[in-house]
C-alpha positions as CSV (number, residue, x, y, z in Angstrom):
1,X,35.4,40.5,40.2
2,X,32.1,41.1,39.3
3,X,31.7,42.9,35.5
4,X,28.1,44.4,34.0
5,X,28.7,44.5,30.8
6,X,25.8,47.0,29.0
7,X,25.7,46.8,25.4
8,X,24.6,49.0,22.7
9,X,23.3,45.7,20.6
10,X,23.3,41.7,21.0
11,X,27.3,40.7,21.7
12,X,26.2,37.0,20.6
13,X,26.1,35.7,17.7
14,X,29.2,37.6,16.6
15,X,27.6,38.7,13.4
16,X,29.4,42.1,13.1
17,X,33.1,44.1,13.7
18,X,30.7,45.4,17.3
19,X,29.7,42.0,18.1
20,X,32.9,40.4,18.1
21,X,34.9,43.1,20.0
22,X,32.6,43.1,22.8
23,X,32.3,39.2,23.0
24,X,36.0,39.1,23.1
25,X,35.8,41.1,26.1
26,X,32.9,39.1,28.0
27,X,34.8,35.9,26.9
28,X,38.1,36.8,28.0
29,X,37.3,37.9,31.5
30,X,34.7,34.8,31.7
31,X,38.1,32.6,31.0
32,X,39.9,34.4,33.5
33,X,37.8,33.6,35.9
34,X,35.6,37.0,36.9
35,X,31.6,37.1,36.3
36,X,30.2,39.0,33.9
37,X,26.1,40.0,33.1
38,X,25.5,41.3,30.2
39,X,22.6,43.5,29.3
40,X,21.9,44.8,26.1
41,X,19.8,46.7,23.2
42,X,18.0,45.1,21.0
43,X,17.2,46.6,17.7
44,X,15.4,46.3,13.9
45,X,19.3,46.5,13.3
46,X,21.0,44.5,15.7
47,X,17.5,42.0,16.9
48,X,18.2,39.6,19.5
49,X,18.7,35.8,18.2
50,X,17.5,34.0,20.7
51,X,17.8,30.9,18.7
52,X,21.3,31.1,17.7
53,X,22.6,31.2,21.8
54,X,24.2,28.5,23.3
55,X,22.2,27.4,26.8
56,X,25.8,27.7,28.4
57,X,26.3,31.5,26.8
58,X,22.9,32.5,29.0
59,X,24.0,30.4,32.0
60,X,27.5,32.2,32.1
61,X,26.3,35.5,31.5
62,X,22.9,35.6,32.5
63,X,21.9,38.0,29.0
64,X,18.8,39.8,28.6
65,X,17.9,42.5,26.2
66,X,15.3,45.1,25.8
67,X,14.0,46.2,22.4
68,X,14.8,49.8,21.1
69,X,13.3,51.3,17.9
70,X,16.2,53.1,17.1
71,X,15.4,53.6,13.5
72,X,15.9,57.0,12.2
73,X,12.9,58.8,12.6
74,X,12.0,62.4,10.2
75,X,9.4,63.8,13.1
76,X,12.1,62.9,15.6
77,X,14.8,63.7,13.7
78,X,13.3,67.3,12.8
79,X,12.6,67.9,16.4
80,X,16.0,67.5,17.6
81,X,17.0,70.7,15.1
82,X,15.7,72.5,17.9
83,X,17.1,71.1,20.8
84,X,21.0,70.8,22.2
85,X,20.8,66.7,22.3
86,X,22.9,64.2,20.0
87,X,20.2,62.7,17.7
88,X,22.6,59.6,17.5
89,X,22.2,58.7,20.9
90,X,18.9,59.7,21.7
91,X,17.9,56.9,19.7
92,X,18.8,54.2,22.2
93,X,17.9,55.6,25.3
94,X,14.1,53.9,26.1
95,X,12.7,53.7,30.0
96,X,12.1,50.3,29.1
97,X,15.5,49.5,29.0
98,X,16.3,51.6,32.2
99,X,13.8,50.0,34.3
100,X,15.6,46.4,33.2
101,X,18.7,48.0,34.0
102,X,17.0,49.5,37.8
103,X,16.1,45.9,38.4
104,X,19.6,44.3,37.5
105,X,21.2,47.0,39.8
106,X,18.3,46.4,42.5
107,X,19.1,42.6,42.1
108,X,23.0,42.5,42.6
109,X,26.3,44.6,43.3
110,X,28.7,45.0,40.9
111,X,32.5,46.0,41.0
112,X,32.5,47.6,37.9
113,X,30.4,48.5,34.6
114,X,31.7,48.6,31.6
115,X,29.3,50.6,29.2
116,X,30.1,50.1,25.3
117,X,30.6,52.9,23.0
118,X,28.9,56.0,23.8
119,X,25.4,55.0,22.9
120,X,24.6,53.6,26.1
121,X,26.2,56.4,28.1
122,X,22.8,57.9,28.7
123,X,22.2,55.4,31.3
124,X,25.2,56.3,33.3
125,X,22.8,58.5,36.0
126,X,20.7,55.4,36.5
127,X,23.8,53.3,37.3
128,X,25.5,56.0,40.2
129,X,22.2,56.2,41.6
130,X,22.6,52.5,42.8
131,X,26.0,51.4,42.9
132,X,29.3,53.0,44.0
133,X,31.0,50.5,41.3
134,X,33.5,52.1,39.0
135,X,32.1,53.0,35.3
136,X,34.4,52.1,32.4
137,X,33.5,53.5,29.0
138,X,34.7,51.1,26.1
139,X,35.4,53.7,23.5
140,X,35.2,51.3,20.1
141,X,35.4,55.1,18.3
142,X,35.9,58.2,18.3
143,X,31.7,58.3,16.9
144,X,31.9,61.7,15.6
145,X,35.0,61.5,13.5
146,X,33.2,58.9,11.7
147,X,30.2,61.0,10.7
148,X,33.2,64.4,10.0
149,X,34.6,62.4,7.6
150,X,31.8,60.4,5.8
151,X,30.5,64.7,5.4
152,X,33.9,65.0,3.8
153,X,33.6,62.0,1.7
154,X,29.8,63.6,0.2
155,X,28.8,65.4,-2.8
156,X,25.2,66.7,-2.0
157,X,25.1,69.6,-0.2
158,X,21.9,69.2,2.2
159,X,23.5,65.8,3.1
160,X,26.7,67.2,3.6
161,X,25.2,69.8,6.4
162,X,23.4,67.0,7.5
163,X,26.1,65.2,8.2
164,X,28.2,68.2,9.6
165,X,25.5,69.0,12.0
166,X,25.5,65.3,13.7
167,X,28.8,65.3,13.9
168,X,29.3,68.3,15.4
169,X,26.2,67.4,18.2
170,X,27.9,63.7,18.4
171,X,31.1,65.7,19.4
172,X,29.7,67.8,21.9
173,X,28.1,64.9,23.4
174,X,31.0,62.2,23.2
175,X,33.6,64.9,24.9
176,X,31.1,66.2,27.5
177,X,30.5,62.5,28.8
178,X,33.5,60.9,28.5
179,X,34.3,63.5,31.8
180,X,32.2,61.3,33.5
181,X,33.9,58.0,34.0
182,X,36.2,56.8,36.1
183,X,37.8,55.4,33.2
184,X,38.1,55.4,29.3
185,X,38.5,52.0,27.7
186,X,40.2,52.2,23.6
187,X,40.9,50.1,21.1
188,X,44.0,52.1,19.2
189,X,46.7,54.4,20.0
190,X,45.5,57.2,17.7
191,X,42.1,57.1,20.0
192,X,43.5,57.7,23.0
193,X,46.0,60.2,22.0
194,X,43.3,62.8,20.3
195,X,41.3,61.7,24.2
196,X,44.6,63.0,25.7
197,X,44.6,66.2,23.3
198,X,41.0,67.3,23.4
199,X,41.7,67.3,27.3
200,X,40.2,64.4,28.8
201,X,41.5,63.5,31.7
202,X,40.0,60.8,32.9
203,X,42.6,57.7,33.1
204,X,42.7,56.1,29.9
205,X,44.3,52.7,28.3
206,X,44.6,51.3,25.4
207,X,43.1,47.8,25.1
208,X,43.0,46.4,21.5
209,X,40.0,43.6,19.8
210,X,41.2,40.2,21.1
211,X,40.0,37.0,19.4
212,X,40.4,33.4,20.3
213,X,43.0,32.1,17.9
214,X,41.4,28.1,18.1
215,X,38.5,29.3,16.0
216,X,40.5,30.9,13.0
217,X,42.3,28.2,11.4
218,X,43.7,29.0,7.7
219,X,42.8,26.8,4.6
220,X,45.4,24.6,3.3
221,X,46.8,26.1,-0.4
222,X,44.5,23.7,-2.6
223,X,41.8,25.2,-1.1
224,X,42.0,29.0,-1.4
225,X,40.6,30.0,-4.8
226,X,43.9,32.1,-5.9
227,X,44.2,34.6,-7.5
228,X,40.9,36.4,-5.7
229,X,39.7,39.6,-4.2
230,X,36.9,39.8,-1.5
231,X,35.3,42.2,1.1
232,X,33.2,41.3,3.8
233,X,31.5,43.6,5.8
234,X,27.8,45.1,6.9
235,X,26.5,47.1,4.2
236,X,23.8,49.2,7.2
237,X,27.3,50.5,8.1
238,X,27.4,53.9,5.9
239,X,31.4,53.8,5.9
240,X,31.6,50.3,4.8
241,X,28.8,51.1,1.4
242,X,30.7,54.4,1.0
243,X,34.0,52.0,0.8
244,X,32.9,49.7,-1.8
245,X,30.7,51.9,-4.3
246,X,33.9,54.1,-4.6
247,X,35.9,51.2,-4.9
248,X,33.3,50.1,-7.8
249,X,33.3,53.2,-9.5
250,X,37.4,54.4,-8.9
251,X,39.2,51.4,-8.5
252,X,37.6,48.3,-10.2
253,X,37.7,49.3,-13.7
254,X,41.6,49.8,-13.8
255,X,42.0,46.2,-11.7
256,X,39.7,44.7,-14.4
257,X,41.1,46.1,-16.8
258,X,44.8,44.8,-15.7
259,X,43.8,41.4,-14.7
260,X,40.7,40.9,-16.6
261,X,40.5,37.4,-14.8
262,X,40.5,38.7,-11.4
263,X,37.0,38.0,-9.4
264,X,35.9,40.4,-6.9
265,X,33.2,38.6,-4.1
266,X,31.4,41.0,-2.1
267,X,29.6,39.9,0.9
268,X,28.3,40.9,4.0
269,X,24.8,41.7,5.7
270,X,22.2,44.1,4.5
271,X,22.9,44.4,0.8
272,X,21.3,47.6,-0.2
273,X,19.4,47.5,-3.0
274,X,22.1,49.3,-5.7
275,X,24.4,46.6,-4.9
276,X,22.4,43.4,-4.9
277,X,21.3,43.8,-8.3
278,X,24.6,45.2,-9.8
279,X,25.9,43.5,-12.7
280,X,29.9,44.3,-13.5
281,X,32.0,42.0,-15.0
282,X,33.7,39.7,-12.4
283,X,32.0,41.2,-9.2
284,X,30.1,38.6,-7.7
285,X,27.4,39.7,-5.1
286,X,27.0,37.1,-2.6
287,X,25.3,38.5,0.1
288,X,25.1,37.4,3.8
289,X,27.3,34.4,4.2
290,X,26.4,31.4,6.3
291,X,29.6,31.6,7.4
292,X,31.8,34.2,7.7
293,X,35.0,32.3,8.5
294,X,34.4,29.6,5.4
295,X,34.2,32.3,2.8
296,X,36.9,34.1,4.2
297,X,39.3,30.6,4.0
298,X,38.2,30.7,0.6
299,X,39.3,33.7,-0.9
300,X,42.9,34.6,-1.4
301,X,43.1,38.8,-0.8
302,X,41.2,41.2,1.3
303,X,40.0,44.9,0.0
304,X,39.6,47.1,2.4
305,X,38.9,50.6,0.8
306,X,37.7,52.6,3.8
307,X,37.6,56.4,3.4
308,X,36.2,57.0,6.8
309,X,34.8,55.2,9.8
310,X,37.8,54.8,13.1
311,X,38.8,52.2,15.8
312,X,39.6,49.3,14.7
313,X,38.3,47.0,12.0
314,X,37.2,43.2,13.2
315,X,37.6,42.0,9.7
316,X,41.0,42.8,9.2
317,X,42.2,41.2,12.1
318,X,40.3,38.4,11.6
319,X,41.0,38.0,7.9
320,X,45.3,38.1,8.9
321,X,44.2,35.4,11.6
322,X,43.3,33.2,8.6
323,X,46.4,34.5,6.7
324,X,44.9,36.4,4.4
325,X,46.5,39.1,2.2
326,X,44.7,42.4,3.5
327,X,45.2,45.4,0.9
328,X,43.8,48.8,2.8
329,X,43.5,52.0,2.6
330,X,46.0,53.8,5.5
331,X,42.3,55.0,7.1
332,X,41.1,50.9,7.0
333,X,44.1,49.6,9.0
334,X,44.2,52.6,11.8
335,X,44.6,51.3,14.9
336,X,46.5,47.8,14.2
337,X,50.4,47.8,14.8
338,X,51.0,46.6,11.0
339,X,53.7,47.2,8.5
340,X,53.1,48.0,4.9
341,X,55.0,44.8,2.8
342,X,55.8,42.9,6.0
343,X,52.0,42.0,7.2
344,X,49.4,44.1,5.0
345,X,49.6,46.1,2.1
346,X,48.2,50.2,1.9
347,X,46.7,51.6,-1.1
348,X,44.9,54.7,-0.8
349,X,44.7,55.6,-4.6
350,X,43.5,53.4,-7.7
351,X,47.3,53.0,-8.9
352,X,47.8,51.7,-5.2
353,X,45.4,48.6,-5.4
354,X,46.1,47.6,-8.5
355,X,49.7,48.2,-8.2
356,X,49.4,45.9,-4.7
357,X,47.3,43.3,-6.1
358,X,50.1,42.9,-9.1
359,X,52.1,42.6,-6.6
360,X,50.7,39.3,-4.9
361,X,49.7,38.0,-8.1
362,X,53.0,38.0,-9.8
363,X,55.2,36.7,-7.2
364,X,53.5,34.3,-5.2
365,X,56.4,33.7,-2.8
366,X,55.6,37.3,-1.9
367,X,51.8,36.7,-1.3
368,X,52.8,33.5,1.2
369,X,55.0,35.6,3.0
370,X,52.6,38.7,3.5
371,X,50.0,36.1,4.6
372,X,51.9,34.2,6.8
373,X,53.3,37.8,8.6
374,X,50.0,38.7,9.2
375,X,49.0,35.4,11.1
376,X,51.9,35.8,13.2
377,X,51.3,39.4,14.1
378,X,47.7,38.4,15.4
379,X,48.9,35.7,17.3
380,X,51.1,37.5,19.2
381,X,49.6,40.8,19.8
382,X,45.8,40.3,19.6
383,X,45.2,37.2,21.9
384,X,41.2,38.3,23.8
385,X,42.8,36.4,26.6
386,X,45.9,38.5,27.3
387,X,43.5,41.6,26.4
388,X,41.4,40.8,29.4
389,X,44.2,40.2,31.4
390,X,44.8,43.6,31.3
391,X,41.7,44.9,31.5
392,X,41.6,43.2,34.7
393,X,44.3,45.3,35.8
394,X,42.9,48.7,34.5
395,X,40.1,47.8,36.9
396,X,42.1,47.1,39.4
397,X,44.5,50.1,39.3
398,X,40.8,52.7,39.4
């Protein structure tokens, strides 16, 4: 079977939650045999590391990208006030990238094309005006409950209408198009059941992030500094920041205060500026990583304090594939099939995480055990191989 793959950023390296979902996907089919092209954006965001990609990557998929400016833009920005369009996606639509994507379809026939995340649904004319192959829309969100519930999460009123009116033009959008596939590709249940609700009829599945379980190996004991808290995520991802500076100003001072050893590392990509240079007792700001895996092996439990955002989060999974403790927010673990004290731990209030973290500290037979559930749960459900497999057979049934 032949697969285009069109991507709303760079799929390789995996430097992001994004990244690793959708080179999951071209890795998994690659390995079951199928080819695959990939095509995607390139942005100031998301740029294109040449550099960093193995010879064999291009040779197997045959990438290219085109460059979008898709930073936000007040002229722009102002001007769509007065039209009906979704300022979030006209950003990454370009005739550059179109005329790449003319020539691709020109070039070879495709079976299907999968189009990732709503972004790059504006190219779906261009695609039906050359090939009769099915179009599968990999929903990694539902995009405009991220931006109704970061509104929520605001205090400032302008921002807060702001917000509100995105998300209500992102909605429009997102359910309008989704009408026009021949199939709806999502990560979690919940997804696909609020799909089902909103009317969408289009035939949907549920197909969940798959990793390669060789590359997540878990430290030995000695190694894991213990006890230890840690995120790890992009900080240019608005629910991510909004996580951690309420977890700074709600949560940290009642964990410090009850374990007044207890390090927090934060780390991740794109630091703003409020967080690189803030000094609180025990938070160490590292930054981008060199390696993401490393650091994670390192530490002993993962904070996830996500008040909004959707799908399903990268980190988590790949943090229980390195057995980590993961201590969420009921919002931050959406999507996975855990169970609170059997494979992660939820906390939504301040109590919550410290109460969870005393937990893991004071009985570490408790901590192994957590850990070690949440390896076995990624092992068996979240395999990119067996995710392909039936992605294979989605195709096949449209």
């Amino acid at each position: 079977m032949k697969v285009l793959q069109i991507c709303n950023k760079p799929p390789f390296p995996p430097v992001d939650g994004g990244c690793v979902a959708m080179n999951a996907i071209t890795s998994g089919l690659l390995a079951n045999g199928h080819k695959v092209k990939v095509l995607a954006v390139s942005t100031q965001k998301h740029p294109f590391l040449e550099k960093q990609i193995p010879a064999e990557y291009f040779k197997r998929t045959g990438l290219e990208t085109v460059y979008i400016d898709t930073s936000l833009n007040v002229g722009k920005g102002f001007v769509n006030l007065f039209s009906k369009g979704s300022y979030n996606v006209e950003r990454f639509y370009s005739k550059a990238f179109e005329a790449k994507l003319e020539e691709i379809l020109k070039a070879e026939n495709y079976d299907v094309v999968q189009f990732e995340s709503i972004f790059v649904a504006p190219y779906f004319e261009t695609v039906k005006r050359f090939l009769q192959a099915k179009t599968v829309l990999r929903s990694h969100n539902v995009e405009h409950q991220i931006w109704e519930r970061m509104a929520t999460q605001t205090s400032n009123p302008l921002k807060k209408w702001y917000l509100r009116f995105l998300a209500k033009r992102l909605k429009e959008y997102e359910m309008n198009v989704l009408k026009s596939f021949d199939g709806i590709a999502t990560i979690t249940t919940e997804d696909e059941n609020y799909f089902v609700e909103k009317g969408i009829s289009v035939k949907t599945d549920i197909f969940p992030l798959g990793i390669d379980s060789a590359h997540y190996k878990p430290a030995q004991i000695k190694d894991v500094e213990f006890p230890s808290l840690f995120h790890l995520g992009s900080m240019d991802w608005m629910p991510n920041e909004e996580a951690i500076k309420w977890f700074l100003e709600k949560v940290w001072i009642d964990i410090h205060s009850a374990f007044p050893e207890l390090k927090l590392y934060l780390a991740g990509r794109n630091m703003p500026e409020w967080l690189a240079t803030l000094q609180l007792p025990n938070v160490i700001i590292k930054g981008e990583v060199e390696n993401a895996h490393d650091f994670m092996r390192q530490k002993a439990i993962m904070v996830v304090p996500l008040l909004s955002g959707g799908g399903m989060r990268v980190k988590i999974i790949e943090g229980m594939a390195l057995s980590k403790v993961i201590i969420s927010t009921t919002i931050g673990a959406e999507g996975i099939e855990v169970k609170d004290g059997e494979n992660i731990l939820i906390a939504d209030t301040p109590e919550e995480f410290v109460n969870q973290i005393g937990k893991c500290i004071s009985d570490r037979d408790f901590y192994n055990r957590v850990s070690a559930n949440a390896r076995k749960l990624v092992l068996a459900n979240y395999d990119y191989k067996k995710v392909a497999d039936k992605l294979t057979h989605f195709y096949k049934q449209l």
